[in-house]
N, C-alpha and C positions, 0 to 999 in steps of 0.2 A: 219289521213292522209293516201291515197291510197299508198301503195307500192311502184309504179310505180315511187311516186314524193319523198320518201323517202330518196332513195339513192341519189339522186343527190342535196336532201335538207342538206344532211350529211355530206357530199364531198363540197359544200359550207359553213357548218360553221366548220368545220376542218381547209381550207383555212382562212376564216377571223380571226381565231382564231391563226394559226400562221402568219398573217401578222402583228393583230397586237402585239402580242408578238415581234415580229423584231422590229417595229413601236417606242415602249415604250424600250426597252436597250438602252442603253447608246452607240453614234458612234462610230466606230471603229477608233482609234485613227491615229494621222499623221505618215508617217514611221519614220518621226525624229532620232532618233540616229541608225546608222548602223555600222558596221565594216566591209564591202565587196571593195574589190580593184574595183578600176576603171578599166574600161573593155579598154581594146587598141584600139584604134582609131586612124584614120587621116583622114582629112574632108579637102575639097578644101575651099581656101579661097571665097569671096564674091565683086565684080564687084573693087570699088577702097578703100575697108576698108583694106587693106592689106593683109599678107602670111594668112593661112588657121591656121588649129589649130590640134595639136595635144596632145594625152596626155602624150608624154616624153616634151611637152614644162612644164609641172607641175612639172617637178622632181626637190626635192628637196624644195621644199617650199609650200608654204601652201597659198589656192588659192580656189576663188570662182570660180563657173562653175552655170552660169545663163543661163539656157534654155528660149527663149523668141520667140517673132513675131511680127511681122509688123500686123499684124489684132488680135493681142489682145489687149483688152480694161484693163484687168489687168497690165499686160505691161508698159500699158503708165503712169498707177496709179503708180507704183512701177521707171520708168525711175530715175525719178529727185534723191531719192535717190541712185542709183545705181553712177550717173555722180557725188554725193555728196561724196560719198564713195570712188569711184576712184578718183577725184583731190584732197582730205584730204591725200591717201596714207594709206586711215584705211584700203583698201581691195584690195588682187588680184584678178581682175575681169577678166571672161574669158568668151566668148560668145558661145552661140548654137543655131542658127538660125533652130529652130522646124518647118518642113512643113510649108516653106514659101518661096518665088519668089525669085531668086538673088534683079527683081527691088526693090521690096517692102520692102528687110533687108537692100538696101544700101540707099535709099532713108528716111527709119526710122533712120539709122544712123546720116545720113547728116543732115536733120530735126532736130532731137532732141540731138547730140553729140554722141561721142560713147565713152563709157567707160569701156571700152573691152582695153587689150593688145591683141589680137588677138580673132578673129569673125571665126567658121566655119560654114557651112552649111550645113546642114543635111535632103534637100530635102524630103527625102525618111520616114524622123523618124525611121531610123536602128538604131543609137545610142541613140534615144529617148527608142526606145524599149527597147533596153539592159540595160540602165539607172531604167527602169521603168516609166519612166513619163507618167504621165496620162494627161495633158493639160502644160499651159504653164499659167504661169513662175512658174518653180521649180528650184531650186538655190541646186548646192550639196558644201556640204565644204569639201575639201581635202585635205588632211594632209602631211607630207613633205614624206610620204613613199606611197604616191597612193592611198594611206586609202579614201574611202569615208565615212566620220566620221558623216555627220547629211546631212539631206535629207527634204528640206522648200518647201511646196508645196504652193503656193498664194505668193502676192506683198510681197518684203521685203518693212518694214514700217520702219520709226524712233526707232518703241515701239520696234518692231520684234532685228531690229539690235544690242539697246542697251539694252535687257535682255536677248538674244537666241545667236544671232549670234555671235556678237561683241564680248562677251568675251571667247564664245567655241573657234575663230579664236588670242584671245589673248593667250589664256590656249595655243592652237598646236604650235605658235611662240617659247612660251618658251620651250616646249619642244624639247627635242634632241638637242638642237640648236651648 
C-alpha cells in the first residue's frame, strides 16, 4: 500500500473499530431512580384548563409531574392511562406543557380529557431543560419533600404503572406520613 493512502487507511479503521465497539455495549440505562430537588418553578396557566402550576403546589405530597404535547404521538399512546390513573385516585397527576402552542395543549386537553390538577406551560422548555428531559413524555415522581425520586422517560403503560410506578408512589405515601 503507497504511504500516501496509509494513513488515512488507518484513521479509518481506528474509527470503525471504536464505533463499533460503542455499537456492541450494552445502552446506557434510563435515569430512573434520582434523588435531586425539584428545581422552582412557576409557569402560566394554559387558555381555559385553569391556574398555571407551580412547584410549592407539590408540597407535601406526593405527585406525578408528566411532561407532554399536543404533537406527540407517544402522548396520545400513554393519554388514556394517564385519565385512568387520575379518575381511580391512584395518582397526583400534574402537567407540563413541553414546547407546544397554548392552542394545541388546550385543545388536546378538551379532546382527549385532562387529568392534570393543574397544566403549566413551558413554551420555551426552560423547565424542561433544568428537568433534563430529553423529549416528551417523561413523567418525574415526587415525593412529599420536592425529592425527585424516579425519572420515566416514554408512555406510562399498564405494565410500567403496575411494577415501576404504582408501587414506588405507594412505598412515598407511606412514608413520613
Amino acid at each position: 500500500m503507497k504511504p500516501v493512502l496509509a494513513a488515512p487507511f488507518a484513521i479509518f479503521l481506528a474509527l470503525t473499530a471504536a464505533f463499533a465497539i460503542g455499537l456492541l455495549r450494552d445502552p446506557p440505562q434510563s435515569p430512573g431512580d434520582v434523588a435531586r430537588p425539584l428545581p422552582a418553578f412557576e409557569l402560566a396557566g394554559i387558555g381555559g384548563t385553569g391556574p398555571g402550576f407551580a412547584a410549592s403546589d407539590l408540597e407535601g405530597e406526593v405527585a406525578l409531574v408528566n411532561v407532554f404535547a399536543s404533537w406527540c404521538s407517544s402522548c396520545a399512546l400513554e393519554h388514556p392511562v394517564l385519565m385512568e390513573l387520575s379518575l381511580s385516585g391512584m395518582a397526583r397527576l400534574y402537567g407540563v406543557a413541553w414546547q407546544d402552542t397554548p392552542e394545541g395543549t388546550q385543545g388536546w386537553l378538551e379532546g382527549r380529557g385532562n387529568p392534570y390538577r393543574r397544566v403549566g406551560d413551558d413554551p420555551s422548555g426552560l423547565l424542561g431543560l433544568e428537568l433534563g428531559v430529553t423529549g416528551t413524555p417523561e413523567t418525574f415522581v415526587i415525593d412529599k419533600q420536592g425529592q425527585i425520586r424516579r425519572r420515566h422517560v416514554g408512555p406510562i403503560t399498564p405494565e410500567v404503572w403496575r411494577t415501576d410506578l404504582g408501587p414506588l408512589v405507594a412505598q412515598l405515601e407511606a412514608e413520613g406520613s
